[in-house]
C-alpha positions in Angstrom: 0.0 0.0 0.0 0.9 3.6 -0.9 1.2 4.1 3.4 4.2 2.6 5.0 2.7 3.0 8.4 -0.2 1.1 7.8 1.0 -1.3 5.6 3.6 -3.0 8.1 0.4 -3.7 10.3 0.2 -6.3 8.0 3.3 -7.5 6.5 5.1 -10.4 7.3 8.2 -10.0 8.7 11.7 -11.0 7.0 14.8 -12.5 8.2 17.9 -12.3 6.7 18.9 -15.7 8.1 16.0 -18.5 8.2 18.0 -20.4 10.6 16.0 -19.6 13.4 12.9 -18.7 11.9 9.9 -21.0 13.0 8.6 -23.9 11.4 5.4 -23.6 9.5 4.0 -26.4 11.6 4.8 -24.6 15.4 2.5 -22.3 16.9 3.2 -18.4 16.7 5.3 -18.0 19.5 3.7 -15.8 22.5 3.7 -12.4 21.9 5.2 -11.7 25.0 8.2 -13.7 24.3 8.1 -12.1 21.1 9.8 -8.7 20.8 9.1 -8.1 17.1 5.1 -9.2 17.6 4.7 -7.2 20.7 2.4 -4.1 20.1 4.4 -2.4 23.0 7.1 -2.5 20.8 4.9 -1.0 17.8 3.8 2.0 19.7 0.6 0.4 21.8 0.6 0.1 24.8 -2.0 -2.4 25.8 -4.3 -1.2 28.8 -5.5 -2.9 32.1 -9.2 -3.9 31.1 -11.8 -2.1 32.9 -15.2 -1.0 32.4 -14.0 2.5 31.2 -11.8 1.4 28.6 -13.3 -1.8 27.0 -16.8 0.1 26.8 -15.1 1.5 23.7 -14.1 -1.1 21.8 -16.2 -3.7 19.8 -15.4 -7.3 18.9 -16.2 -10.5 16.9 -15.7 -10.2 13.2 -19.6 -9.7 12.2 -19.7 -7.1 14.7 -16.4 -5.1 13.2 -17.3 -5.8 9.7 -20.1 -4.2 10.1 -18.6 -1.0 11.7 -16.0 -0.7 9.4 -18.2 -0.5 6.6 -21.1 2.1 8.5 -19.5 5.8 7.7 -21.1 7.4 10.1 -18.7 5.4 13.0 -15.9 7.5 14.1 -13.3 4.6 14.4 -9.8 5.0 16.0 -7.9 1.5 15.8 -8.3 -1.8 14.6 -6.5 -4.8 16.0 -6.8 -8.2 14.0 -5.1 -11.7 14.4 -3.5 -12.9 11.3 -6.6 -15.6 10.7 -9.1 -12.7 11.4 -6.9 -10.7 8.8 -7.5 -13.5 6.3 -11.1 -13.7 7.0 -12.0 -10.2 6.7 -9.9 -9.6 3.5 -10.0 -5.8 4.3 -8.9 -3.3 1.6 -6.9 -0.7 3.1 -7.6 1.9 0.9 -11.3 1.7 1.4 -10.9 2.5 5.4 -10.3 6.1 6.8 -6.5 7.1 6.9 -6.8 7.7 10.2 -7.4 4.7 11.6 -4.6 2.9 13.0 -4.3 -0.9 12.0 -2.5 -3.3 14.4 -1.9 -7.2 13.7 -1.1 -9.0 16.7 -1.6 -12.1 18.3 -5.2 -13.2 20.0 -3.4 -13.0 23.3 -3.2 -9.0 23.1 -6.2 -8.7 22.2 -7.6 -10.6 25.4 -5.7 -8.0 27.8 -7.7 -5.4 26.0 -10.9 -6.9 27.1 -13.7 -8.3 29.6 -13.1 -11.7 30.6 -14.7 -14.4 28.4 -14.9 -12.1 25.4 -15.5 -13.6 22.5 -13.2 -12.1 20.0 -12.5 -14.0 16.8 -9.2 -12.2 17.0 -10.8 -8.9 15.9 -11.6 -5.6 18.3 -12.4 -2.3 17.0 -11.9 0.8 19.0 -14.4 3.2 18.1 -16.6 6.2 19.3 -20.3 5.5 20.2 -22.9 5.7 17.9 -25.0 8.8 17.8 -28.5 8.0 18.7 -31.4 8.8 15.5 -34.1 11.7 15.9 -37.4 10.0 17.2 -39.7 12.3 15.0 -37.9 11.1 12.0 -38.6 7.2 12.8 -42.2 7.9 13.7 -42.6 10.6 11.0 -44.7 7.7 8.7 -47.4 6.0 11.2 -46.5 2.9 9.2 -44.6 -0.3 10.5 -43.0 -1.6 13.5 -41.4 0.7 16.3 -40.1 -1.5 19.6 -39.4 0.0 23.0 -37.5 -1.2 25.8 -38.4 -0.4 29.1 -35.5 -0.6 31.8 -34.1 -3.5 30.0 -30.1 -3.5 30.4 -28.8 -6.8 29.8 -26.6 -6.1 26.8 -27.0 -10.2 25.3 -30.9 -9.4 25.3 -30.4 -6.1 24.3 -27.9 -7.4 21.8 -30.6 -9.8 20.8 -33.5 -7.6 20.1 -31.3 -5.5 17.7 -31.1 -8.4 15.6 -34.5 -9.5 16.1 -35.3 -5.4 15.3 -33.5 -5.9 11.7 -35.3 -9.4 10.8 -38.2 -8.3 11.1 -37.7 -4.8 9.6 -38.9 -2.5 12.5 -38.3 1.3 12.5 -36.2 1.8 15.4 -35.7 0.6 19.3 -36.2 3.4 22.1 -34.3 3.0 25.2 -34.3 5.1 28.4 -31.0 6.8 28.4 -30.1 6.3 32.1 -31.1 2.9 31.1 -29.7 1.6 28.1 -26.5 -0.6 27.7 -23.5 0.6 25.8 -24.2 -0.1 21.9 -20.8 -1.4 21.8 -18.7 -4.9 23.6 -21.2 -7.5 24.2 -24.2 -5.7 23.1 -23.1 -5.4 19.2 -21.2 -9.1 19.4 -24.8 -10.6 20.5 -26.6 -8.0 17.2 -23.7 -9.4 14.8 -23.5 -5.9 13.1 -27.6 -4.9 13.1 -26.4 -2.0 16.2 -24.8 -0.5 12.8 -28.1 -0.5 11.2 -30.9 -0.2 13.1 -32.1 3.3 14.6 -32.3 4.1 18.0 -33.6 6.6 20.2 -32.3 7.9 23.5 -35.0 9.1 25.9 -35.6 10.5 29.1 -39.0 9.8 29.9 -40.4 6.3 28.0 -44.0 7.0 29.5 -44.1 10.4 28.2 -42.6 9.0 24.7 -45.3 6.9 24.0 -47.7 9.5 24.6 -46.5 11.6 22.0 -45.9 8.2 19.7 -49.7 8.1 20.1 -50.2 11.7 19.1 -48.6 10.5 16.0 -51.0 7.7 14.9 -49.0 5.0 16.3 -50.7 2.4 18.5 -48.7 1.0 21.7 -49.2 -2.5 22.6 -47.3 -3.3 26.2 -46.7 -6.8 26.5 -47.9 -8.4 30.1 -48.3 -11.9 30.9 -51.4 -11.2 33.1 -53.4 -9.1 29.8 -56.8 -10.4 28.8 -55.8 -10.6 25.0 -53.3 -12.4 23.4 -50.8 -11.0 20.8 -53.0 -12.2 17.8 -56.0 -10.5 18.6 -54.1 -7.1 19.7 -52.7 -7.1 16.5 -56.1 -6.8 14.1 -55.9 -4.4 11.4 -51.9 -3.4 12.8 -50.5 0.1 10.3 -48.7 1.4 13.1 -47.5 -0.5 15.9 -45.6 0.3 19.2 -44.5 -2.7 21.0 -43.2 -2.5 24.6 -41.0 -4.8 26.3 -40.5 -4.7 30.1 -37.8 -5.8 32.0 -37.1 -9.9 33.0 -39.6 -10.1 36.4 -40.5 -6.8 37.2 -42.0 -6.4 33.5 -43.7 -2.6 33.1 -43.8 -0.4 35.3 -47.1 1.1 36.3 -47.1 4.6 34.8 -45.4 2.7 31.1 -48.6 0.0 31.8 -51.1 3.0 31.9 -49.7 5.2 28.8 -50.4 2.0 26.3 -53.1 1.6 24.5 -53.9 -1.7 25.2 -51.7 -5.0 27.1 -51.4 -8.1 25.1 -49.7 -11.7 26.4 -48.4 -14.4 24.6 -50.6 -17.7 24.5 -48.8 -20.6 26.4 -50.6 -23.6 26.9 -47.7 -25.4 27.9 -45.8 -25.3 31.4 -43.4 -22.4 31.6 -44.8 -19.3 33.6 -42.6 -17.1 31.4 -40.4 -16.4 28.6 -36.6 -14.9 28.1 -37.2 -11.1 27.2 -35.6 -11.4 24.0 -37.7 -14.9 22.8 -40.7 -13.0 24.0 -39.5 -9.8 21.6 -39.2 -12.3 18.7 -42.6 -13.6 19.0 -44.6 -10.5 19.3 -42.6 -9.2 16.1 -43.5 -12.0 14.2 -46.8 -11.7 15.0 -47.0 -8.1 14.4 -45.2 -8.8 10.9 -48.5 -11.2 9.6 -50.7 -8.1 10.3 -48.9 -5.1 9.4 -46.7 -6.7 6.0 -42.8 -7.3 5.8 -42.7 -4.2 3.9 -44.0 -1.2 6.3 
């Protein structure tokens, strides 16, 4: 590539004398042991992982494919393992000159992160996203709109993201004091959709569907003790509002009052309830077969 910097992200380094240079068949050796493969001896200096600093990065391949590829991510540096680098195949000269590429071993990457994190041997450090506009989701009273009240579990959130792009809904509205970080966990468990689907900050979710209402939009709160099930709440569905409460407490009472009606999911079976996300999927697809894939 035309930039030397970046380019040695990626090169492959050569010896002089092969003597000692490792066999194809041996491992890579530890980066630690490993002077040349070290990114504190390419200028990084890896950081303790805490909550701080690995709220900004994002992992998994899906996840940084897909933030790579949205422009409107500000992203700052990239770190991939050699097998993630052959997987992505990522043209250099289609990503922003400013961000920094880094290959390194699997191992760095793990310092860099929560315990457990899933990696694939990719993390992206980027900024957050900025949230949409509500008015210009809700503009059209047509199609799906889902809101989340008080849930913060970023694998459910994570979750109803992609559930939010299968099905083809609007946007998601989140409380703001309220909502997990779009980025880590969150957009691992969306596989990319965080990049794609809308969402909306809020202070006040009560007060939000009140003026979703104003709008021609119809909110259906989901409760397991409702008289109607999802089916019949759904009749002649345009413009829907669905609202998800939290794992056990469910709504809360003044987010129970503002909707327009409280639907439950039919289950003849034995289970007294449903993980939040499963439920989500449900009343989407049911929602779907009234109002068309298309709105």
């Amino acid at each position: 590539m035309s930039n030397p910097t970046r380019k040695s992200g990626f090169a492959k380094n050569r010896r002089k004398n092969t003597k000692n240079s490792p066999s194809p068949n041996k491992p890579l050796p530890s980066p630690h042991n490993s002077p040349k493969n070290s990114l504190r001896n390419k200028g990084f200096k890896p950081q303790r992982s805490t909550q701080a600093n690995h709220q900004n990065w994002i992992w998994g391949t899906h996840a940084v494919k897909a933030a790579l590829e949205n422009p409107r991510r500000s992203k700052n540096q990239l770190l991939l393992s050699p097998k993630a680098a052959q997987k992505l195949a990522l043209d250099e000269q289609e990503l922003p000159p400013s961000l920094k590429i880094r290959q390194t071993h699997p191992g760095e990457i793990d310092g860099l992160l929560p315990d457990g994190a899933v990696h694939q041997g990719a993390a992206l450090s980027c900024a957050p996203l900025a949230c949409a506009d509500l008015d210009d989701i809700c503009r059209e009273a047509k199609g799906l709109i889902l809101v989340l009240d008080q849930i913060t579990d970023p694998h459910n959130v994570g979750a109803m993201f992609r559930l939010a792009a299968a099905f083809n809904a609007k946007g998601i509205i989140m409380q703001s004091r309220h909502a997990p970080p779009l980025m880590g966990a969150t957009a691992k468990v969306a596989v990319g959709t965080v990049e794609s689907v809308p969402h909306v900050l809020v202070t006040n979710i009560a007060n939000t569907l009140l003026a979703l209402q104003d709008k021609g939009w119809r909110v259906t709160g989901l409760a397991g003790e409702a008289k109607i099930d999802l089916q019949q709440a759904f009749r002649n569905a345009e413009a829907e509002v669905i609202v998800m409460g939290a794992e056990g407490p469910g709504l809360r009472k003044r987010v129970r009052d503002c909707c327009d009606q409280l639907a439950k999911i039919p289950m003849p079976g034995h289970a007294e309830s449903l993980n939040v996300s499963t439920a989500t999927g449900i009343a989407l697809y049911e929602a779907v077969r009234n109002t068309g894939p298309g709105n």
